[in-house]
PDB file as gemmi writes it, atoms N, CA and C in Angstrom:
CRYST1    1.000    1.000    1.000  90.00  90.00  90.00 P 1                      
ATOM      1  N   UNK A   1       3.965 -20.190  26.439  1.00  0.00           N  
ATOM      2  CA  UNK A   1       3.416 -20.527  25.137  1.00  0.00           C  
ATOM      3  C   UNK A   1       4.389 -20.077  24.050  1.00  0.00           C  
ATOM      4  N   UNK A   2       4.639 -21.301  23.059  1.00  0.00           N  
ATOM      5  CA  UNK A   2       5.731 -20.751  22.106  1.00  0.00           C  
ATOM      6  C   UNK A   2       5.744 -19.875  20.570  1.00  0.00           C  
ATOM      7  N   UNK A   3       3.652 -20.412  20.734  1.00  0.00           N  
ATOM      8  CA  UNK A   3       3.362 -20.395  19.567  1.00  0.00           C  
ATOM      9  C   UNK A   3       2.339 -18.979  20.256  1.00  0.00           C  
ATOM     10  N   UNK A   4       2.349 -18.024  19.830  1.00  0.00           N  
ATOM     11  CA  UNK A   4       1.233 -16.586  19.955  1.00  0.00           C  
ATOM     12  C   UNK A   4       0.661 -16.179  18.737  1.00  0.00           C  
ATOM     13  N   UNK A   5       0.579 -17.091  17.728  1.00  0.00           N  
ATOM     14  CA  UNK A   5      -0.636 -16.284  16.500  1.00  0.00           C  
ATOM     15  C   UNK A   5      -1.781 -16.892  16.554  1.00  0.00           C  
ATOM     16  N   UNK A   6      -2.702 -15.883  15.723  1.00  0.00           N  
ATOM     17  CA  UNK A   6      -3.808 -16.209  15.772  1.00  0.00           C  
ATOM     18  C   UNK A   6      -4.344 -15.814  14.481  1.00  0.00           C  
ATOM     19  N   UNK A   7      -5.312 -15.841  13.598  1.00  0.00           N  
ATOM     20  CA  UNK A   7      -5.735 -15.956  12.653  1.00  0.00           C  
ATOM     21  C   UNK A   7      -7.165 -14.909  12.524  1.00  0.00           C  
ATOM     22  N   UNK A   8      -6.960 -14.191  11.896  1.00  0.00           N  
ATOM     23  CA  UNK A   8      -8.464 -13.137  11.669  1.00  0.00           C  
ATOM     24  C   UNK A   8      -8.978 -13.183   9.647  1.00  0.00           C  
ATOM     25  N   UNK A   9     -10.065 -12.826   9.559  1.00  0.00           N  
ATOM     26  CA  UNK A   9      -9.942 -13.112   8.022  1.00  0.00           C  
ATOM     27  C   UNK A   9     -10.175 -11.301   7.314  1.00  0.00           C  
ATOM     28  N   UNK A  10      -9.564 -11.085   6.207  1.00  0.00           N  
ATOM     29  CA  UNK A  10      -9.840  -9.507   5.979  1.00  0.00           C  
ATOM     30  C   UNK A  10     -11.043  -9.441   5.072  1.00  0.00           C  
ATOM     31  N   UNK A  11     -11.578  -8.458   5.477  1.00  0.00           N  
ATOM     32  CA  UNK A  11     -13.032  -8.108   5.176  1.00  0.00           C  
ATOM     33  C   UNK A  11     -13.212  -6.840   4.438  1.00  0.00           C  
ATOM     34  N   UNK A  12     -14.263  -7.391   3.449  1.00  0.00           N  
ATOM     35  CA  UNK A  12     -14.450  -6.081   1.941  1.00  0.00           C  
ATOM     36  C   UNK A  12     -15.813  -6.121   2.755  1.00  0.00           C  
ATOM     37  N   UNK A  13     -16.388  -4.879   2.486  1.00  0.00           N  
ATOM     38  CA  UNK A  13     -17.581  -3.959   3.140  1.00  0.00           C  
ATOM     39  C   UNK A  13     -17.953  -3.104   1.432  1.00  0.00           C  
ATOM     40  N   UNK A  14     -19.169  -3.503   1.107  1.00  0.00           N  
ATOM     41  CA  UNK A  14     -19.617  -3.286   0.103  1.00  0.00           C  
ATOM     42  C   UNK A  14     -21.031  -2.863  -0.128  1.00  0.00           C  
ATOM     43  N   UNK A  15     -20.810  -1.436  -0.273  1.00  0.00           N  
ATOM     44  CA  UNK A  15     -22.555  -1.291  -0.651  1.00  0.00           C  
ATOM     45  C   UNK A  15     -22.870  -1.845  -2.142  1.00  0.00           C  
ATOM     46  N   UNK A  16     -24.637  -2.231  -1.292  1.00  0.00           N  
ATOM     47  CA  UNK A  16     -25.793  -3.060  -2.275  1.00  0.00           C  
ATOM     48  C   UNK A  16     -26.927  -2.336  -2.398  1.00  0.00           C  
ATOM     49  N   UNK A  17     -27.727  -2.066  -3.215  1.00  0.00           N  
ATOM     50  CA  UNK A  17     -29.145  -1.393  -3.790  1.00  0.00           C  
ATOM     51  C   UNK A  17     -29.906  -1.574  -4.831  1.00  0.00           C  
ATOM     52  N   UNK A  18     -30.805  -1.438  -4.295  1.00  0.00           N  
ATOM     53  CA  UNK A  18     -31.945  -1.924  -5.748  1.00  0.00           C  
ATOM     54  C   UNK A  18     -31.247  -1.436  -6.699  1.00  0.00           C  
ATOM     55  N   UNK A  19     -31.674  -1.690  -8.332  1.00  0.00           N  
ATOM     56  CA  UNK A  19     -31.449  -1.156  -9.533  1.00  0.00           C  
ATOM     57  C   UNK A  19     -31.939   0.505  -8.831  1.00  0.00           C  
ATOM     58  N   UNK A  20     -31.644   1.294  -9.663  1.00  0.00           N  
ATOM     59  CA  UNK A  20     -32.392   3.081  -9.482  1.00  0.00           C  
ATOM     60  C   UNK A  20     -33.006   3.686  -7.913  1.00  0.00           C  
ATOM     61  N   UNK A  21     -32.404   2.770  -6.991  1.00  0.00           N  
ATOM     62  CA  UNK A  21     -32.540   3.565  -5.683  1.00  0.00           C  
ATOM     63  C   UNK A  21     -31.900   4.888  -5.259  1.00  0.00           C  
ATOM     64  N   UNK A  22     -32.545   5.688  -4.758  1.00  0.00           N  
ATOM     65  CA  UNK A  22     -32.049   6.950  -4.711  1.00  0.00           C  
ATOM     66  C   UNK A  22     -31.166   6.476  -3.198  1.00  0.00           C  
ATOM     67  N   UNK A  23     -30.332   6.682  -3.006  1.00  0.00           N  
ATOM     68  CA  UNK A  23     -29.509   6.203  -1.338  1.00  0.00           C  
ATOM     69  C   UNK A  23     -29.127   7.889  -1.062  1.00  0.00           C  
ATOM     70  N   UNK A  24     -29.324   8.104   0.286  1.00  0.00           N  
ATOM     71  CA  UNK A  24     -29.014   9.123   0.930  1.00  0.00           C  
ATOM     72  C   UNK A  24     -27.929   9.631   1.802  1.00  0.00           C  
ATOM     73  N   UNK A  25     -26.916   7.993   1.722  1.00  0.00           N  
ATOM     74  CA  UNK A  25     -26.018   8.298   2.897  1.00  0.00           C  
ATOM     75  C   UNK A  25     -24.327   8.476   2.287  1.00  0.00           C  
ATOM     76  N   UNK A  26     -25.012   8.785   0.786  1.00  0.00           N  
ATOM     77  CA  UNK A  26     -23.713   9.356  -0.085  1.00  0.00           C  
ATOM     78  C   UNK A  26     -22.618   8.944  -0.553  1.00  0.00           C  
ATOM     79  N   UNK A  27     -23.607   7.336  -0.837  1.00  0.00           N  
ATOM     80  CA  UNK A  27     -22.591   5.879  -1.380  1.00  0.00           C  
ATOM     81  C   UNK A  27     -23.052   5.836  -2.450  1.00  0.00           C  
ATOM     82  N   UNK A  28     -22.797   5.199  -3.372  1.00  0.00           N  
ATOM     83  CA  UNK A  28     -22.889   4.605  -4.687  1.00  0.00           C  
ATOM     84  C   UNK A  28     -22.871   3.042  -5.031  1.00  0.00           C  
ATOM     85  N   UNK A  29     -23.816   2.041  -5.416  1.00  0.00           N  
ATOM     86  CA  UNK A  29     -23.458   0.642  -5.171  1.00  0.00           C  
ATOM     87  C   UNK A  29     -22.121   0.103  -5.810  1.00  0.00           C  
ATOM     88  N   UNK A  30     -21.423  -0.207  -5.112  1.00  0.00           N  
ATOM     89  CA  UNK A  30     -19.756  -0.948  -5.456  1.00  0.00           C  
ATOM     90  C   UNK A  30     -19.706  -0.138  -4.808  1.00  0.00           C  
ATOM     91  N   UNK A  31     -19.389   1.320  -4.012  1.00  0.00           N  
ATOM     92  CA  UNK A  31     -18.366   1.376  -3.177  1.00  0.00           C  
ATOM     93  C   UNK A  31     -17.946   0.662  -2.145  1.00  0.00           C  
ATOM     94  N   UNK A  32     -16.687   0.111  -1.515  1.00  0.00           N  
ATOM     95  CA  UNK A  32     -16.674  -0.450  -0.733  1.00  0.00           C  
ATOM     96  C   UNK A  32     -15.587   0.091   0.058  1.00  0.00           C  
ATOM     97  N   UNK A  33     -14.805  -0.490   0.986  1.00  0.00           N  
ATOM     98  CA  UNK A  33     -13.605  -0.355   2.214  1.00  0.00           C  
ATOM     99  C   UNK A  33     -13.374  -1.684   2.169  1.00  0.00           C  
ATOM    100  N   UNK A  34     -11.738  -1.950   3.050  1.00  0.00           N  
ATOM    101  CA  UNK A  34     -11.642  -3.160   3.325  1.00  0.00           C  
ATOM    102  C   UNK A  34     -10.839  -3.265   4.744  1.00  0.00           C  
ATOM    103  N   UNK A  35     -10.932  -4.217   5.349  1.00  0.00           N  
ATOM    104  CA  UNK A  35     -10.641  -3.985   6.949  1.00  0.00           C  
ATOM    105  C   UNK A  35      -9.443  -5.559   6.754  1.00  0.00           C  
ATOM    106  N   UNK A  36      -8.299  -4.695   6.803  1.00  0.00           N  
ATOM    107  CA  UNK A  36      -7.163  -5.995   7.177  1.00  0.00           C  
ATOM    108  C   UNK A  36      -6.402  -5.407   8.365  1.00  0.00           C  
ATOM    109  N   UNK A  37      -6.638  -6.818   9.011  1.00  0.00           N  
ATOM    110  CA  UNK A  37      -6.100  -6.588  10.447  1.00  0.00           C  
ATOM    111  C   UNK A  37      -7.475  -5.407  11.396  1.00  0.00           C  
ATOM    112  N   UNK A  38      -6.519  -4.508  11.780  1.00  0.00           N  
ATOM    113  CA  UNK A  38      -7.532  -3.356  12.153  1.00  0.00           C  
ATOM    114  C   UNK A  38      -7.287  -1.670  11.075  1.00  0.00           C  
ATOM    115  N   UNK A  39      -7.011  -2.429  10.148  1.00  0.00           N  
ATOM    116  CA  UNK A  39      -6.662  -1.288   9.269  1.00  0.00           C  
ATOM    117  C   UNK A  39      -7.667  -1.061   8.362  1.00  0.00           C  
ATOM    118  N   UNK A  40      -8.202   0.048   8.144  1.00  0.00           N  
ATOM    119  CA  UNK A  40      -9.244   0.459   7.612  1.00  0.00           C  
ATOM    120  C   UNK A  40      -9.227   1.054   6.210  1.00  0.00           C  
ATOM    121  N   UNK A  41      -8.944   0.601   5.024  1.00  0.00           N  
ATOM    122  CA  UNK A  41      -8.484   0.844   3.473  1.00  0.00           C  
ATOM    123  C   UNK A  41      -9.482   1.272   2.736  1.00  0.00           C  
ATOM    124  N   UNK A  42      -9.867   2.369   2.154  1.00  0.00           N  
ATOM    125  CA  UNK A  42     -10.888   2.744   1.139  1.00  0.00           C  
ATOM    126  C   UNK A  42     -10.065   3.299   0.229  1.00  0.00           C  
ATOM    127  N   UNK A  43     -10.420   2.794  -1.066  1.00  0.00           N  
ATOM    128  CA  UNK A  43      -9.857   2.915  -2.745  1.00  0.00           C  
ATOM    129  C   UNK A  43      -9.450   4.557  -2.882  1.00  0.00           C  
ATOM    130  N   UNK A  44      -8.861   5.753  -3.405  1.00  0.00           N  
ATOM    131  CA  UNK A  44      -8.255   6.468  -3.875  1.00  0.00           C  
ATOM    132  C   UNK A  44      -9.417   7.322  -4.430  1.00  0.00           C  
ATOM    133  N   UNK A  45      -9.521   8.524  -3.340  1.00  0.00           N  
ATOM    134  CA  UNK A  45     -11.100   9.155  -3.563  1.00  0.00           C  
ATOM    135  C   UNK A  45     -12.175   8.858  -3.219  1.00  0.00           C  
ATOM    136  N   UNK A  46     -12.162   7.976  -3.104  1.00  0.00           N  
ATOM    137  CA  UNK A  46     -14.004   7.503  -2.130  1.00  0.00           C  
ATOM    138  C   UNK A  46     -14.033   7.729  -0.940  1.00  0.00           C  
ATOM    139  N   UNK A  47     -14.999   8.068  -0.436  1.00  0.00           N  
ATOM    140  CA  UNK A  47     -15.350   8.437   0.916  1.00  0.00           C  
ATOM    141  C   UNK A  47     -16.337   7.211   1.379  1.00  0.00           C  
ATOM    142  N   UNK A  48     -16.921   7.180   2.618  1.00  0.00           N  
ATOM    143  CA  UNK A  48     -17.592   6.231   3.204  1.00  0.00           C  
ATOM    144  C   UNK A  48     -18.036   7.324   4.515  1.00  0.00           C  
ATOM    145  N   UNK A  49     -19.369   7.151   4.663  1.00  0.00           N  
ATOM    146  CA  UNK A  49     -20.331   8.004   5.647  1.00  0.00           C  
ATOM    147  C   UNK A  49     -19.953   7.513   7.218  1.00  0.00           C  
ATOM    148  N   UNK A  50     -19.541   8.837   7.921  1.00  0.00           N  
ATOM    149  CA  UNK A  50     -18.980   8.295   9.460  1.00  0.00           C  
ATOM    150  C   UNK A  50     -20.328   7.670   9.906  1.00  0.00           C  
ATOM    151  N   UNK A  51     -21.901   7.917   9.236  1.00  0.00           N  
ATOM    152  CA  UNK A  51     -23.197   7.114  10.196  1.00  0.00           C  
ATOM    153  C   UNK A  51     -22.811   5.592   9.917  1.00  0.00           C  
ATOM    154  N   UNK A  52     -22.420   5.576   8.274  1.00  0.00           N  
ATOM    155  CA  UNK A  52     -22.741   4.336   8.023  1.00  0.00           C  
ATOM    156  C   UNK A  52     -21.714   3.378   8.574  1.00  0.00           C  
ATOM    157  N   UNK A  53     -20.533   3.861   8.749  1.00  0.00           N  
ATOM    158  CA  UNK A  53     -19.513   3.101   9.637  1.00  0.00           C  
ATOM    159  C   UNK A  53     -19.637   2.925  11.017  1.00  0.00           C  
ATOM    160  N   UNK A  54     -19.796   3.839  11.422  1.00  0.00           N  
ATOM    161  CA  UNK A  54     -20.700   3.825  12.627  1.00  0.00           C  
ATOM    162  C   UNK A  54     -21.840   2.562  13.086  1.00  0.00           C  
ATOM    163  N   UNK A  55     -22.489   2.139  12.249  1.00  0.00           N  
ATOM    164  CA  UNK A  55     -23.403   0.840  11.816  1.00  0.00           C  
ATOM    165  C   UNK A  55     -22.689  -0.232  12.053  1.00  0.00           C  
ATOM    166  N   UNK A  56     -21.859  -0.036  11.506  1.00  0.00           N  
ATOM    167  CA  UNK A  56     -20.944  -1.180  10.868  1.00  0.00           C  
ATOM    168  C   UNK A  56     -19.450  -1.837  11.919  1.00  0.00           C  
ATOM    169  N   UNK A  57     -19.188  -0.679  12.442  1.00  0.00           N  
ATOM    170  CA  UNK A  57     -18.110  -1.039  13.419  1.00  0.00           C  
ATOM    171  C   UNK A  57     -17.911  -2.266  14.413  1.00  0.00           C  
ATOM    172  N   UNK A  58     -18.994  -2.190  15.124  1.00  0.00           N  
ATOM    173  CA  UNK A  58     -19.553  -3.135  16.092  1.00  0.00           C  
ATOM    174  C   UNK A  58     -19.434  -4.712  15.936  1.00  0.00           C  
ATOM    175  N   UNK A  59     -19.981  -4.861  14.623  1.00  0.00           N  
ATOM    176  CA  UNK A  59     -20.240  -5.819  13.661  1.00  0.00           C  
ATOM    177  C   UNK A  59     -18.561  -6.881  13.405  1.00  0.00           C  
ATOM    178  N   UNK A  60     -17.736  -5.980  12.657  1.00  0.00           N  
ATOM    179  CA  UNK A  60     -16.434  -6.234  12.131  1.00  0.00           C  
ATOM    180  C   UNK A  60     -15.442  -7.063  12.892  1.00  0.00           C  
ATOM    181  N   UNK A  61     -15.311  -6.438  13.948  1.00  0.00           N  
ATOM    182  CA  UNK A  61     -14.432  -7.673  14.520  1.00  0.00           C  
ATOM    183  C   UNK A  61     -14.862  -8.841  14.914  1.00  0.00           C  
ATOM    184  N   UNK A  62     -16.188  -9.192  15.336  1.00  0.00           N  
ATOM    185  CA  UNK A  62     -16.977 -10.419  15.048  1.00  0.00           C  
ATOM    186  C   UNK A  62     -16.859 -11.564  14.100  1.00  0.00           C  
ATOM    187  N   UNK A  63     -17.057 -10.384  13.212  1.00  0.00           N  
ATOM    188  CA  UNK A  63     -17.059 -11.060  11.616  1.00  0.00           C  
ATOM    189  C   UNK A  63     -15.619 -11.704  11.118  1.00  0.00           C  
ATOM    190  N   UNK A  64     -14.426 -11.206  11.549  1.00  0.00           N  
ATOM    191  CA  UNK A  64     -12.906 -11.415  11.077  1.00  0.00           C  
ATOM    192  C   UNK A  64     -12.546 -12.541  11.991  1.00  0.00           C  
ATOM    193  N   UNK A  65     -13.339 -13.373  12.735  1.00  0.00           N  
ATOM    194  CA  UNK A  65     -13.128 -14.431  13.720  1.00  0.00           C  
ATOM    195  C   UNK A  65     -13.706 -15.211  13.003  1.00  0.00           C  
ATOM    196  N   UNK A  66     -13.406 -16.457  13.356  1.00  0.00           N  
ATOM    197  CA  UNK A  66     -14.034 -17.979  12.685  1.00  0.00           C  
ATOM    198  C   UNK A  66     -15.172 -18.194  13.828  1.00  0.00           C  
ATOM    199  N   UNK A  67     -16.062 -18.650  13.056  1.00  0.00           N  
ATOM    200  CA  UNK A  67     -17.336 -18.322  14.206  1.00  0.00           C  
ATOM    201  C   UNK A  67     -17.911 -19.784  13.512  1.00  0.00           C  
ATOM    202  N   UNK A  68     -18.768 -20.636  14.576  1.00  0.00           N  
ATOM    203  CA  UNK A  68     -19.284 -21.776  13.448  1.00  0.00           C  
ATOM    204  C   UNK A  68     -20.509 -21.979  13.110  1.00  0.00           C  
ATOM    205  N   UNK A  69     -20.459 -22.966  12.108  1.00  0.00           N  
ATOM    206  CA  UNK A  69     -21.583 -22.733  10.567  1.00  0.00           C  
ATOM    207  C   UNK A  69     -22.931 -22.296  11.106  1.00  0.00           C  
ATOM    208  N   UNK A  70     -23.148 -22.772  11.972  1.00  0.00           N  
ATOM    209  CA  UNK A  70     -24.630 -22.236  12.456  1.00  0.00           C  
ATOM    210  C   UNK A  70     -24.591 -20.809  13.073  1.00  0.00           C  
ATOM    211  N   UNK A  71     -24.022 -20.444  13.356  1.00  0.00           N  
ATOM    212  CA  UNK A  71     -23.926 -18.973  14.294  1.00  0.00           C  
ATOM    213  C   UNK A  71     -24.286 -18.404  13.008  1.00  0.00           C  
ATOM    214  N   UNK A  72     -25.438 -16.846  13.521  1.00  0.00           N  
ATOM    215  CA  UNK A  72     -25.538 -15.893  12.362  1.00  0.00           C  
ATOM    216  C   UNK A  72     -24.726 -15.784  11.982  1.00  0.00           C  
ATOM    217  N   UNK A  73     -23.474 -14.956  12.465  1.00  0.00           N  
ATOM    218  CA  UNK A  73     -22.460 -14.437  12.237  1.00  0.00           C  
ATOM    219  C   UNK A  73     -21.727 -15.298  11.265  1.00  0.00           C  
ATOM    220  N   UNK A  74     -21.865 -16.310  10.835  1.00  0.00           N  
ATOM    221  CA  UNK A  74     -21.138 -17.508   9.836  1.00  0.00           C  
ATOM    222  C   UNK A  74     -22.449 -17.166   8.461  1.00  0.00           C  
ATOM    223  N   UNK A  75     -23.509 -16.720   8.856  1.00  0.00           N  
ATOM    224  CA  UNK A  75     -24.616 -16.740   7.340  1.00  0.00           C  
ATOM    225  C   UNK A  75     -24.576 -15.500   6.987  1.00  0.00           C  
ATOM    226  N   UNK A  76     -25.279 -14.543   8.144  1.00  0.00           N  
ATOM    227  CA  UNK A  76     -25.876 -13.178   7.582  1.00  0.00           C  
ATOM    228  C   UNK A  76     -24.747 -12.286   7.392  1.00  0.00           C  
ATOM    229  N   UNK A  77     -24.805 -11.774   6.116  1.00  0.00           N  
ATOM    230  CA  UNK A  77     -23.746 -11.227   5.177  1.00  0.00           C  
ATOM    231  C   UNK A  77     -23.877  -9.747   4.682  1.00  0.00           C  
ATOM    232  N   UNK A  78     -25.554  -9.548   5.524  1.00  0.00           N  
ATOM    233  CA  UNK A  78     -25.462  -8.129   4.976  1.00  0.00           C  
ATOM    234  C   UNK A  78     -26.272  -7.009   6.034  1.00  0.00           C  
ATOM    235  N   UNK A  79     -25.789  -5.930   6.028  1.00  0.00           N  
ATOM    236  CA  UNK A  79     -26.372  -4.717   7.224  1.00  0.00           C  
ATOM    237  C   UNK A  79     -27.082  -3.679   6.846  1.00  0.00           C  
ATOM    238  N   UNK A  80     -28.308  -3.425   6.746  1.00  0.00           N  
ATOM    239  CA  UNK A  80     -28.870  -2.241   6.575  1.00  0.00           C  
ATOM    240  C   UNK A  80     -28.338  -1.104   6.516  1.00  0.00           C  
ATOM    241  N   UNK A  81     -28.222   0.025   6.072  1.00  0.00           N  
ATOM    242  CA  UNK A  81     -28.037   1.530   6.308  1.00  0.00           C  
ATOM    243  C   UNK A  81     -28.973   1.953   7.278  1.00  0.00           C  
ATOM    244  N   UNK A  82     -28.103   2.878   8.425  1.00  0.00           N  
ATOM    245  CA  UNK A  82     -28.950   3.413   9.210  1.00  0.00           C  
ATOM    246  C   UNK A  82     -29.743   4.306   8.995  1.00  0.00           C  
ATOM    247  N   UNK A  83     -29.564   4.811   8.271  1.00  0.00           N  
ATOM    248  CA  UNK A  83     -30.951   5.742   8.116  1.00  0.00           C  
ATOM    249  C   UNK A  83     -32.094   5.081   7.469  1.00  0.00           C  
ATOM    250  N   UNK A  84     -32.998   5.274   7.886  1.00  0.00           N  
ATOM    251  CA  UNK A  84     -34.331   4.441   7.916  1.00  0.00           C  
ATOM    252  C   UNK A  84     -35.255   4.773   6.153  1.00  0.00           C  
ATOM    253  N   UNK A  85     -34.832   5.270   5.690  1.00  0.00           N  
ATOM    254  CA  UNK A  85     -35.254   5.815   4.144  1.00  0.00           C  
ATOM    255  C   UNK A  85     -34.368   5.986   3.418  1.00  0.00           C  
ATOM    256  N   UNK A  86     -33.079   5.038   3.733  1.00  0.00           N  
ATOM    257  CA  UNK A  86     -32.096   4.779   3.162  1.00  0.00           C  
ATOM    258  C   UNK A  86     -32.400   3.247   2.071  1.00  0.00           C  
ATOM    259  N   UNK A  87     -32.829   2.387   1.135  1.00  0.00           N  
ATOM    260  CA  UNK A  87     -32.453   0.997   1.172  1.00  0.00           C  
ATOM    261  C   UNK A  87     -31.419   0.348   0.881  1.00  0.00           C  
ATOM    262  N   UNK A  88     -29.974   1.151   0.965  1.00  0.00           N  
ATOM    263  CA  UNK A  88     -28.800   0.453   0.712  1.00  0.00           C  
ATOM    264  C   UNK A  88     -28.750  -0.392   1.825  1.00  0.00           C  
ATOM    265  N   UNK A  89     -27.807  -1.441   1.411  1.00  0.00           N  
ATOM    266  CA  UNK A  89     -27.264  -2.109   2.412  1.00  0.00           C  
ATOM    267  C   UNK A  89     -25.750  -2.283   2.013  1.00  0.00           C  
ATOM    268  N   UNK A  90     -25.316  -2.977   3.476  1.00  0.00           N  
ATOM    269  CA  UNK A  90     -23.472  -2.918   3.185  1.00  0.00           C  
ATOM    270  C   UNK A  90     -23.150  -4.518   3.395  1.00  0.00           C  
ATOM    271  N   UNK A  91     -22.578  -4.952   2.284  1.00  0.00           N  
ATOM    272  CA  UNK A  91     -22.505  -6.638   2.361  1.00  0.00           C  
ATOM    273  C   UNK A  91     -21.131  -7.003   2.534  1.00  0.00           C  
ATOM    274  N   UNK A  92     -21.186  -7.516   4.171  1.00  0.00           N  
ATOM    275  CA  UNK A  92     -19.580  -7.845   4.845  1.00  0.00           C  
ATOM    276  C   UNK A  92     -19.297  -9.191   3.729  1.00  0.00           C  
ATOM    277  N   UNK A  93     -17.925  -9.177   3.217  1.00  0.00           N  
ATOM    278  CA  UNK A  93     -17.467 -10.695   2.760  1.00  0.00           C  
ATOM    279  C   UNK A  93     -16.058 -10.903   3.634  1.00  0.00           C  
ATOM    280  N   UNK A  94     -16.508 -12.295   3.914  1.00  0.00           N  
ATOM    281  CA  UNK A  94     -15.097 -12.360   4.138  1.00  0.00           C  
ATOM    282  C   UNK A  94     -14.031 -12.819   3.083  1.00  0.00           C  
ATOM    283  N   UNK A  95     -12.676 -12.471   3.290  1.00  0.00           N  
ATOM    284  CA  UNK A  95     -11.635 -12.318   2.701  1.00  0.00           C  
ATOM    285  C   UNK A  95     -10.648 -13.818   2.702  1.00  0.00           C  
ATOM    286  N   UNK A  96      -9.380 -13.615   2.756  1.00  0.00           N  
ATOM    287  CA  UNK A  96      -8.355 -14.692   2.996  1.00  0.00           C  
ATOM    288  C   UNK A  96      -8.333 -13.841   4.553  1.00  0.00           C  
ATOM    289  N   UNK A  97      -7.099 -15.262   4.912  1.00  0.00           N  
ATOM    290  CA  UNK A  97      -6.886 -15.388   6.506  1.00  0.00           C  
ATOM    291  C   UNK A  97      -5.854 -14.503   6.601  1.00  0.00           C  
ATOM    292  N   UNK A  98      -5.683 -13.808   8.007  1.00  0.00           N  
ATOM    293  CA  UNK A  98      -4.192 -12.851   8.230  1.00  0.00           C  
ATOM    294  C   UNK A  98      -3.812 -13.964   9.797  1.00  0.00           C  
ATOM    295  N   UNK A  99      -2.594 -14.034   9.462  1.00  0.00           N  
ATOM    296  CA  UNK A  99      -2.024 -14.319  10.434  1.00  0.00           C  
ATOM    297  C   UNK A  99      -1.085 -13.071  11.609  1.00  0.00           C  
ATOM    298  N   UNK A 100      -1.770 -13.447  12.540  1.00  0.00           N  
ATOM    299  CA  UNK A 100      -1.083 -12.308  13.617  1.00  0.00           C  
ATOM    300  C   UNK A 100      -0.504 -13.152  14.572  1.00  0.00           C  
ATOM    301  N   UNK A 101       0.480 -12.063  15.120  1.00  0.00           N  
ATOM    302  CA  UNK A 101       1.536 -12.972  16.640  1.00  0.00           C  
ATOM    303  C   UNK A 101       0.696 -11.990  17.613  1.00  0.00           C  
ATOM    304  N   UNK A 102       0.590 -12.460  19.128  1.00  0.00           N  
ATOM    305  CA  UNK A 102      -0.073 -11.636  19.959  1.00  0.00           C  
ATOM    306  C   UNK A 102       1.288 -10.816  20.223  1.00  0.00           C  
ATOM    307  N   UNK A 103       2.406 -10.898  20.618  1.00  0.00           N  
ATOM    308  CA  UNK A 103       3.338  -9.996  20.716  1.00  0.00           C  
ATOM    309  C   UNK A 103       3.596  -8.943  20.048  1.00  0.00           C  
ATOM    310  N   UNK A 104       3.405  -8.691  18.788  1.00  0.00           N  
ATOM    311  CA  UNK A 104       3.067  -7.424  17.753  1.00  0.00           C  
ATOM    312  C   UNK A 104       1.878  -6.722  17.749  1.00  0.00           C  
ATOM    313  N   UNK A 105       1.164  -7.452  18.342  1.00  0.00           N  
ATOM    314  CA  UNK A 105      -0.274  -6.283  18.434  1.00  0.00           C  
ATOM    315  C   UNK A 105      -0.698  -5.729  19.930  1.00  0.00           C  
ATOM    316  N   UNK A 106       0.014  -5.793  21.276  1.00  0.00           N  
ATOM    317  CA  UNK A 106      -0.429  -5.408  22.575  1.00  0.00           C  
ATOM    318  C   UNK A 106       1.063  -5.970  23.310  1.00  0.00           C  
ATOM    319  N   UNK A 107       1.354  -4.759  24.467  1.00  0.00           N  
ATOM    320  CA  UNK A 107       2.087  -5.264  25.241  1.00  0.00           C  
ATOM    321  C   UNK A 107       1.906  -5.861  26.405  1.00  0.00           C  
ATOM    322  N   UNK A 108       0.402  -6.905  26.427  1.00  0.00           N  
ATOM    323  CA  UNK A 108      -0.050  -7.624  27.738  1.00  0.00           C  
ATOM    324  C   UNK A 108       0.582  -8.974  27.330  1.00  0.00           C  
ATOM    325  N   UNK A 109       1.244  -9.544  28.244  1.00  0.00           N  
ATOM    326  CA  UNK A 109       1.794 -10.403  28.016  1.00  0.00           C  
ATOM    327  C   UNK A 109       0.316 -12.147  28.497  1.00  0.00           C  
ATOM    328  N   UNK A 110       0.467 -12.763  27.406  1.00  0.00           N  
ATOM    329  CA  UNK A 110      -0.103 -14.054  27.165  1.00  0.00           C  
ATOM    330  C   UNK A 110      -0.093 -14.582  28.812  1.00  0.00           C  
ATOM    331  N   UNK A 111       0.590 -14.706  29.629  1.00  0.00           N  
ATOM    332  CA  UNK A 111       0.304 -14.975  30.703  1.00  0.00           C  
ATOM    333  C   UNK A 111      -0.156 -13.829  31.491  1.00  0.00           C  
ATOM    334  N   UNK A 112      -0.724 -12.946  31.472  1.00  0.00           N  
ATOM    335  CA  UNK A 112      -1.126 -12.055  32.556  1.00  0.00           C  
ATOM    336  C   UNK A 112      -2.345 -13.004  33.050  1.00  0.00           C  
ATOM    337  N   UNK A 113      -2.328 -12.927  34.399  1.00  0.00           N  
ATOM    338  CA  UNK A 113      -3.630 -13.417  35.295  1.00  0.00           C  
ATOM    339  C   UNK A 113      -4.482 -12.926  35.122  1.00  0.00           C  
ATOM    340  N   UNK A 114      -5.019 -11.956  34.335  1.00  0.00           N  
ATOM    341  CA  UNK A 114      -6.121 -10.802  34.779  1.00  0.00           C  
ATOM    342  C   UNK A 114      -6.655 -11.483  33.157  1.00  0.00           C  
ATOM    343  N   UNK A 115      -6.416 -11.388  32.218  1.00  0.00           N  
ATOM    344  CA  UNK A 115      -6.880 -11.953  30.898  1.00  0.00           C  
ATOM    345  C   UNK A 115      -7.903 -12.315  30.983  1.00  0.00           C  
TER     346      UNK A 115                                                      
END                                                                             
């Protein structure tokens, strides 16, 4: 194969909350992160809760794939906070496209049998 890229889209992770909700998991609404590639970027001083990423992890690389129009994963845009008396939520968007070569990201080569 001559051609090895593939296409992922980068993703802003953004907490959402009522007007005057008290949130417990030590976000503020607009904080966000952003996930390009597998790189994990939060703004200069902000923190982000290891529960609430934790939530959220699972989710992400799903989401950075082209998935089609009917699949949840193409609508539902937003994830609860885990803690249960929390009502923030964290609203995945997707971003622009990244282009990747499989040769720069793993040394299994495109033909391995086992794939």
């Amino acid at each position: 194969m001559s051609d090895d890229s593939f296409e992922l889209y980068d993703l802003k992770v953004e907490v959402v909350a009522p007007e005057g909700a008290t949130l417990y998991c030590g976000a503020k609404p607009g904080d966000y992160f952003e996930l390009k590639g597998e790189m994990l970027h939060l703004p200069p001083g902000q923190g982000f809760s290891i529960y609430s990423l934790a939530a959220l992890l699972p989710l992400l690389p799903a989401k950075q794939r082209a998935t089609h129009p009917n699949d949840w994963m193409s609508t539902d845009a937003e994830v609860a906070c885990p803690d249960p008396n929390c009502p923030s939520r964290f609203r995945i968007s997707r971003m622009a496209k990244r282009v990747f070569r499989h040769a720069e990201v793993t040394a299994v080569p495109l033909s391995n049998p086992k794939a």
